[in-house]
N, C-alpha and C positions, 0 to 999 in steps of 0.2 A: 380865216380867223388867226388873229397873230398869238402867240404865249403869252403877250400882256393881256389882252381880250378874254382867252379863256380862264388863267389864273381869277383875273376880277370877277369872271361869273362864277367860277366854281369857289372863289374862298373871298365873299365880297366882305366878310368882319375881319378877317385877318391872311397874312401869310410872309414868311419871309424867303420866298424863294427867288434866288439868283442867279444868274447867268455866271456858268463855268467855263473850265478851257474848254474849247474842240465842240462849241456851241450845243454844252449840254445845261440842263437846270438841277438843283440840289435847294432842301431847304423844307423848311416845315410850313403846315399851314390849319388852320384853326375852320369846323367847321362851325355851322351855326349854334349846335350843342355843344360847344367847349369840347368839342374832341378835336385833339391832336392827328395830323397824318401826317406822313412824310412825301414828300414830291420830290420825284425825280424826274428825268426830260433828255430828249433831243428835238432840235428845232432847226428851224431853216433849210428841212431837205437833207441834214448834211451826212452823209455814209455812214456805214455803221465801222469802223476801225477797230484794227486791238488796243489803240490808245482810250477809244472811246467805251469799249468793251471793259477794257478789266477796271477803268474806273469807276463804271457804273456796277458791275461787279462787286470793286471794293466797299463801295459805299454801304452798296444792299447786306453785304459781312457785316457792315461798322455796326447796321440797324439790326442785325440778328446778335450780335455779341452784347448789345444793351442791355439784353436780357426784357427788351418790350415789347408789347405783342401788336404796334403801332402797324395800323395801315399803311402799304404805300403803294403813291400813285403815281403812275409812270405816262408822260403827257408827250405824246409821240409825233414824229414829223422828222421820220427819216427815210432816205431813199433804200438803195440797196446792201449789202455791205460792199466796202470798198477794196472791188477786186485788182489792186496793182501787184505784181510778181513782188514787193517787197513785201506787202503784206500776207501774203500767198507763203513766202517762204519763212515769213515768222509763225507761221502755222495759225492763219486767221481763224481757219477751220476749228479749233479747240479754243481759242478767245471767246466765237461764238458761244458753244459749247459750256461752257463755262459762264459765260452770262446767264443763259436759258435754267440751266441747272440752279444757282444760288438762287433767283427768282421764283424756281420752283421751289425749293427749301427753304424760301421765304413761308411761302404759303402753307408747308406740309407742316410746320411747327405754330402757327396760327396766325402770322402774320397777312392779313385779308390784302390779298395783292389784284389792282385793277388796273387796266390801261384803259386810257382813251387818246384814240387816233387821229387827230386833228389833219393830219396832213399825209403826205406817203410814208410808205411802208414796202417795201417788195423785199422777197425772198428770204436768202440767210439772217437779215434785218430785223424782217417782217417774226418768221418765229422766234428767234432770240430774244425778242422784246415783246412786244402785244400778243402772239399767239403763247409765252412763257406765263401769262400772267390769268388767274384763276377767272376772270370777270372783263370782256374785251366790249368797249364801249366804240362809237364813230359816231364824229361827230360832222357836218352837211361839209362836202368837199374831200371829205378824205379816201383817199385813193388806194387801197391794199392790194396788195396779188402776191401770193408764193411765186407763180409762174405764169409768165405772158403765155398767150400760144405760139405766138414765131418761138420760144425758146422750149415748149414743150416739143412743137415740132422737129426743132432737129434731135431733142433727146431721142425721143420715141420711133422718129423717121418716119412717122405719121403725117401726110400732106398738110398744109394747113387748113386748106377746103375742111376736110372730116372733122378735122379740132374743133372748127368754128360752126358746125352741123350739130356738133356732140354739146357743144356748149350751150345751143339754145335751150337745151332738155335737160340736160345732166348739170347741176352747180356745180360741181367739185370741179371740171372744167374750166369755169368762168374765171377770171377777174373782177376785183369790183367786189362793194359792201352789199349789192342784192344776193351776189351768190355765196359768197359767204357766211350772211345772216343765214340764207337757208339751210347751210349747212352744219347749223349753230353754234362756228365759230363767231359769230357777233350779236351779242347779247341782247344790245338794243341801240337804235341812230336815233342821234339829238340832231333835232331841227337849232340852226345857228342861234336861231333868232329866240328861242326860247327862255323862259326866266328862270327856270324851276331846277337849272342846274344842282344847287347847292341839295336840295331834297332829293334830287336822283339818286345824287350820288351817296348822299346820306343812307337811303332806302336801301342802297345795294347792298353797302359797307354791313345793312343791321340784318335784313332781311336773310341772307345767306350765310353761310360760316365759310364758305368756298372749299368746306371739306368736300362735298359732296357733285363731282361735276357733272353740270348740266348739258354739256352740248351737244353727247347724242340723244338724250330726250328729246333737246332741243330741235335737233337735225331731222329727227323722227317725227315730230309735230307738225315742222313745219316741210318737210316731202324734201329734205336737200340730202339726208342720209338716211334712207329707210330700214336698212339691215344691221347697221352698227350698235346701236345700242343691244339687240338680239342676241349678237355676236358675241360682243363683251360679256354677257348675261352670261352666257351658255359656254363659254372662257373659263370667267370665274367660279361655274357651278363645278366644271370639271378640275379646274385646280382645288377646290375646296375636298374634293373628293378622292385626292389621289394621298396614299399615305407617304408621311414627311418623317 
């Protein structure tokens, strides 16, 4: 699915959004009920950069200093981040960082922030943009992983034989939109071909305030993280409990 393909299904009454430098997107877009959201984007694959970082960064600032509590959608189709020793030594590491974070401060102040994944995604990329964002959508073709297994395997020095053993059982292992629905970092996969885009997304934007996260419910429901929501539980009961 190309960015014009998915734009037309997800804002077929209106939208003005257009292609930036560093093959990113910007611009607003009208849903069926006259509401306003904001659209933002990488497309064609292309790294995730500190050029391309802090200006999608900057933007998401411009959209919190409006003082509007406008949605925004971040329409994704980037590969990894772009590890060259120049970038590396501009400290791409806190570029990242700094993406992840505003998006999340998008959301913690009411801005209902959703991605959907069109296309790849891997690693520092991957959560800087789509795992930053309160509501993580994929849409047929889209290809995510935080970590391959050849790359977990030399981290951990773990064969790759056992990775690939541990994988078939464990999600959090896997690559891939099966295993991380399961783990309910992915909300919900659009079939391409489908029509109902615009009411999906409408449903999400009304149905949730995205104060409230869902993914270890989520994870828990569906067998891809059985202990984490428990965990968290049993976290926050004991910080609630300690005098401050």
């Amino acid at each position: 699915m190309t960015p014009d393909d998915l734009l037309a299904s997800l804002f077929p009454k209106k939208h003005a959004v257009v292609a930036g430098p560093h093959n990113t997107l910007s611009g607003t877009a009208t849903l069926d009920d006259d509401q306003t959201v904001e659209v933002l984007g990488i497309t064609g694959g292309t790294p995730l950069s500190p050029e391309i970082a802090i200006q999608l960064a900057g933007r998401v600032l411009e959209i919190i200093n409006s003082g509007s509590k406008t949605p925004i959608v971040f329409l994704l189709d980037t590969a990894s981040q772009r590890m060259t020793r120049r970038d590396e030594m501009l400290g791409l590491n806190e570029y990242l960082a700094h993406l992840a974070k505003v998006i999340v401060l998008a959301g913690t102040i009411g801005h209902r922030t959703v991605g959907i994944l069109y296309g790849t995604a891997a690693a520092g990329a991957f959560i800087a943009t789509a795992l930053a964002t309160q509501t993580l959508i994929t849409v047929d073709g889209a290809l995510p992983s935080v970590m391959d297994l050849p790359s977990i395997a030399r981290v951990t020095k773990l064969p790759l034989e056992v990775l690939q053993q541990k994988a078939e059982t464990t999600p959090i292992f896997s690559p891939g939109v099966p295993a991380l629905a399961a783990t309910g970092a992915v909300f919900e996969t659009w079939p391409s071909d489908r029509t109902d885009f615009p009411e999906r997304l409408k449903s999400i934007l009304t149905t949730n305030d995205g104060q409230t996260d869902l993914r270890d419910r989520l994870g828990e429901k569906r067998g891809g993280r059985k202990v984490a929501r428990d965990i968290a539980q049993r976290v926050a009961m004991a910080f609630s409990q300690v005098d401050r």
